[in-house]
N, C-alpha and C positions, 0 to 999 in steps of 0.2 A: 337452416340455422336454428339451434333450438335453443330456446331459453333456458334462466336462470332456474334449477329447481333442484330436483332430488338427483345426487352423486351420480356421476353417470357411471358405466362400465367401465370408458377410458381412465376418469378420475382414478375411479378403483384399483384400476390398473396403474396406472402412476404412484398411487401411494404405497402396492402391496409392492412395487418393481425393489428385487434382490438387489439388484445394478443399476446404478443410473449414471449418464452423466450430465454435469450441469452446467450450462454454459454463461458467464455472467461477460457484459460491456466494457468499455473502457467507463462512457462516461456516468457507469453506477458504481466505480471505484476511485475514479479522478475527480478531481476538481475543474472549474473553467478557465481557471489561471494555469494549469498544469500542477504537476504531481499527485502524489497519494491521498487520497481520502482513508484515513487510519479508523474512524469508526466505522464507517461504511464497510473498508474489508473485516474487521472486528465482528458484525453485526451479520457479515456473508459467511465465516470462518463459523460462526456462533451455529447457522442452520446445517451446517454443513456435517458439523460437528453432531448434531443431534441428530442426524438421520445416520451417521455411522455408530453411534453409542445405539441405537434401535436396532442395530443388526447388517445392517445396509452396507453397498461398497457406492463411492463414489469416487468418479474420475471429473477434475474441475478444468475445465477448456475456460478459460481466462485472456482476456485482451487485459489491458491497459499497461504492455511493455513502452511500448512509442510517448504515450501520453505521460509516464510517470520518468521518464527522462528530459522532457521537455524544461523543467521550473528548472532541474542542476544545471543545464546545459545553457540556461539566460536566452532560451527559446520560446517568445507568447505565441505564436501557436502552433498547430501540427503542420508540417512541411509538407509540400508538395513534390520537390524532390526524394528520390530514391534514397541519393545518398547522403540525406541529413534525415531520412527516418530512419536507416540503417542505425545512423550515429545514437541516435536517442535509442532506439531499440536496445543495443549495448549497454547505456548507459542505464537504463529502465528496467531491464530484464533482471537485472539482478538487484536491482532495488524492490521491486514486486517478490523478486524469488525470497529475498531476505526478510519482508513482511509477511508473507505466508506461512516463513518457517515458523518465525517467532508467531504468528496469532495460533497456528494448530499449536502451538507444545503448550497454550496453555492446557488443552485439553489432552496432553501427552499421545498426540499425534503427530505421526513420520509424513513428511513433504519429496515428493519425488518430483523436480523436475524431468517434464518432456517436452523438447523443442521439436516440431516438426517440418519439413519440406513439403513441398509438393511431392518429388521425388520420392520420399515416403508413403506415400500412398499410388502414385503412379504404378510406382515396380512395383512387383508383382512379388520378387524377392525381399523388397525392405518393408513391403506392406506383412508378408509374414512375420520379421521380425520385430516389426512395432507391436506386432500381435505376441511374441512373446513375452515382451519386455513390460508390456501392462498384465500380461498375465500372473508374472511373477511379481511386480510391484503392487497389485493387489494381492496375492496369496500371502505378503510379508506386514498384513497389515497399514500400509502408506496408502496417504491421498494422492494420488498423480494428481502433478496441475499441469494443463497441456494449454502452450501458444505456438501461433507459429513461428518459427525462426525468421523476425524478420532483418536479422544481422544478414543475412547469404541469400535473400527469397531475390528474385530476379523479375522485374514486373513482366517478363513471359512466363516463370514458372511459379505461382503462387496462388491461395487457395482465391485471395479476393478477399474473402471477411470471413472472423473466426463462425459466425453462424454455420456456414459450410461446413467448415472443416469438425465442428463440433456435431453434425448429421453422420457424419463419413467417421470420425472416432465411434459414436453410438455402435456404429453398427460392426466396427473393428474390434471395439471390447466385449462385444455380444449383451449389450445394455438393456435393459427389461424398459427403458422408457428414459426419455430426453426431456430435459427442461431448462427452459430459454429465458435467461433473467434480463432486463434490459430496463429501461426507465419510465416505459410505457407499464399499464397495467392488464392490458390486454389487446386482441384485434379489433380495429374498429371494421364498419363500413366506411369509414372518410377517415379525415383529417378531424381526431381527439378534442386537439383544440378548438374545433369549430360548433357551434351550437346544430346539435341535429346529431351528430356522428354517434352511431349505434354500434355497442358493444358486440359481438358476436362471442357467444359461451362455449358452441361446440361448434366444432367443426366436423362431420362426418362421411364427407366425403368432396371431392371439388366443386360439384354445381353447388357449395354451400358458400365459397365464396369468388363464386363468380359477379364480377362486377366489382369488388373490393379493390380500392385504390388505397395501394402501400406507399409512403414515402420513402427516399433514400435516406441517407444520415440526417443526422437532428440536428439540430442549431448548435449542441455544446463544440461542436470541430472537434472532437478530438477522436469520434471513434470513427469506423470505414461501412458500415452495417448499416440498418433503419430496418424498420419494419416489412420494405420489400425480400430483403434476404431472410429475415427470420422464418417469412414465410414460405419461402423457397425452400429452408431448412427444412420444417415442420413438414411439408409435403414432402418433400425428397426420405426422413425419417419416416415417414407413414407409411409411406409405399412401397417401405422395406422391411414391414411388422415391426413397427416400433413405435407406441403411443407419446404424443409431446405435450406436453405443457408448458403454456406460455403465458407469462407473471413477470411482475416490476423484481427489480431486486430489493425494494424494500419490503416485498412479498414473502421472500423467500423461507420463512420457517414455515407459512403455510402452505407454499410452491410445496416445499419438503416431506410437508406433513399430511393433514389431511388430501388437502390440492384441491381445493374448493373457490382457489381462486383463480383468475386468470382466464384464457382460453384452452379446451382441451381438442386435441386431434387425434380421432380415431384413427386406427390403421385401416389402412386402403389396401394392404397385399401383404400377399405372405414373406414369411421371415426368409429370406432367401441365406443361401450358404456364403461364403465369405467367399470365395474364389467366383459366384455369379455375381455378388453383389461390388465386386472389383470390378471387374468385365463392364458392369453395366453403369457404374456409376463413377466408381474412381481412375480407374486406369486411363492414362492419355493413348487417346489412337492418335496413330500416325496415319493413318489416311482414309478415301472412302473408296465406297463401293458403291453402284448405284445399281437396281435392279429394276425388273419388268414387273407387272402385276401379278402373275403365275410365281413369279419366285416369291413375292412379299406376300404371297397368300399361303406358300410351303412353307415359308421360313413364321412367321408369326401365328397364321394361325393354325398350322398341322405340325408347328416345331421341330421341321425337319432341317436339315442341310442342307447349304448353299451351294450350289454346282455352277460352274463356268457359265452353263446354258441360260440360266437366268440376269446374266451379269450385264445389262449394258453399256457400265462405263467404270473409268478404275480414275480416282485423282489421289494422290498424296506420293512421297516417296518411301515405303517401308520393306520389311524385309520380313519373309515367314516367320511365323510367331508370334507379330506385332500384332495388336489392338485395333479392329478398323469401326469404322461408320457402317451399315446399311443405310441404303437411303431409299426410299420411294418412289414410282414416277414425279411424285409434285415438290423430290425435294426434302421430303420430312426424315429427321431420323427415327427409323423403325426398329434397329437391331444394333446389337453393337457385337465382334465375335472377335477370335485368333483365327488369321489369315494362315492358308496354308503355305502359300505362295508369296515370291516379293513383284515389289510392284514392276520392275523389269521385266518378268516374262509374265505378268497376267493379263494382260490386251491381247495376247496371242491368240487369247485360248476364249474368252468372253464370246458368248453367243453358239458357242460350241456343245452340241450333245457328248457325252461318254465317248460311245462308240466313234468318236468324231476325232478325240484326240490319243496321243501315242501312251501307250500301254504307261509308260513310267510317271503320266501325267494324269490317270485315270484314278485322280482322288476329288475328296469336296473339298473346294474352294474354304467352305469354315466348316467344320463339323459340328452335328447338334450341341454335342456336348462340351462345344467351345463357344457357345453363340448363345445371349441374351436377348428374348425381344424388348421392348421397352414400352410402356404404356403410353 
């Protein structure tokens, strides 16, 4: 963990980033009684605003749809039900959308909403055109503001908390650096609140915060996030070359600007391509694979292809093409690839050399070039 002092390289890197996206809370734009906090997003619009008049594109991953339908809907607080967040959602989302428009035009800036699924990033197909679709709505000059949809999300298919889903856009719009607005003003070592709990400035690689105990959600009820998921972000962003920065939202024209404040995370791995960085992070597999030591030593560390012979066990039910698990003797997920096989005829053939099975079935189980290892 390194202290507070001279600009670090990540810093530098966050303030020089072309593209960034910036993800802001529910409860740094709501209130604790529900609905909008009008200056707070005013004062969010305001930095957002300055880092695009600097030259900058910015895409805004945005919560507080649920939270800012809550006050119309004579709902005190956030529901625990599916289908009365659904309702407020509805009702919020376009109260949010409608405050966004109006705070960017004072600065005569275009507002694009984008609602996302899971299923949007899942496939493989809708994940390229999410890739279009920001492509173009930045090239027209517009701020995308991206939430999840959570009118249709299914508490089987949804991201969980926009912190995620705002790691996984980073890396969909090809974003030069991530920043994480939230009500905290940084990571601690503990619990903020308590006497003792130490700032952490940089973060540059995992043994730096090892031992760091993140909370879940905060006391305002209204958002789904805490500083565990943020963190989860900030490394899952890191270790796809992508520097984060993490700052209160009352931060945020310095988040934007210099970025001298907050915590900063260095990247842990290279930028990978969008089609690996699917594969390994966003895609749902449909099932696993479990392997022998000889295979998780070919596959991770000589990056070769998975063959039958190393397979010792097959669980899920999918179909060639689909997204699986590697797994290790103890269990751990090692790789993630596109199966060549469904899971119907792949126990057939597990444990089996080449030479062993019939000419028509003498392929790899995943091929390198379909197979992510994972750290």
């Amino acid at each position: 963990m390194t202290a507070v002092g001279a600009r670090s390289a990540t810093r530098r890197a966050v303030a020089a980033a072309g593209r960034v996206v910036v993800k802001v809370g529910s409860s740094s734009l709501t209130t604790a009684a529900g609905g909008l906090d009008s200056a707070r997003l005013d004062a969010l619009v305001d930095a957002v605003a300055g880092r695009v008049a600097a030259g900058g594109q910015v895409v805004l991953v945005s919560s507080g749809a649920i939270a800012a339908g809550l006050a119309p809907l004579g709902i005190r607080r956030r529901p625990r039900d599916l289908a009365s967040q659904q309702a407020a959602a509805s009702v919020g989302q376009l109260q949010l959308a409608h405050a966004y428009a109006a705070s960017f035009s004072r600065y005569q800036l275009t507002v694009g909403q984008v609602l996302l699924t899971a299923d949007d990033v899942w496939r493989r197909a809708h994940y390229r055109n999410a890739q279009r679709t920001f492509s173009r709505l930045l090239a027209l000059g517009t701020v995308p503001v991206v939430n999840e949809n959570d009118t249709v999300a299914t508490e089987e298919i949804r991201f969980g908390d926009n912190d995620r889903l705002a790691a996984l856009v980073a890396h969909l719009v090809g974003a030069d650096a991530l920043v994480l607005l939230s009500d905290v003003d940084a990571l601690y070592d503990g619990d903020p609140r308590r006497a003792g709990a130490k700032r952490i400035a940089e973060v540059n690689g995992p043994s730096d915060v090892d031992g760091v105990r993140a909370g879940a959600a905060g006391a305002s009820g209204v958002g789904t996030g805490g500083m565990a998921s943020k963190l989860a972000a900030a490394r899952l962003a890191a270790s796809a070359g992508i520097p984060v920065l993490l700052a209160s939202a009352g931060q945020a024209v310095q988040a934007l600007g210099p970025a001298e404040v907050g915590t900063a995370f260095a990247v842990t791995g290279p930028r990978l391509s969008a089609r690996r960085f699917w594969l390994g992070h966003a895609a749902d597999a449909s099932g696993r694979l479990y392997l022998d030591d000889g295979a998780v030593a070919a596959v991770v560390g000589r990056r070769r292809s998975l063959l039958a012979a190393g397979i010792t066990g097959v669980e899920g039910d999918f179909d060639a093409g689909d997204v699986v698990e590697l797994l290790d003797p103890a269990g751990r997920v090692v790789a993630r690839g596109v199966v060549a096989f469904d899971s119907a005829e792949l126990p057939m053939l597990i444990g089996l050399s080449s030479h062993q099975l019939p000419a028509e079935q003498r392929r790899e189980v995943v091929h390198a070039d379909d197979l992510v290892p994972l750290r």
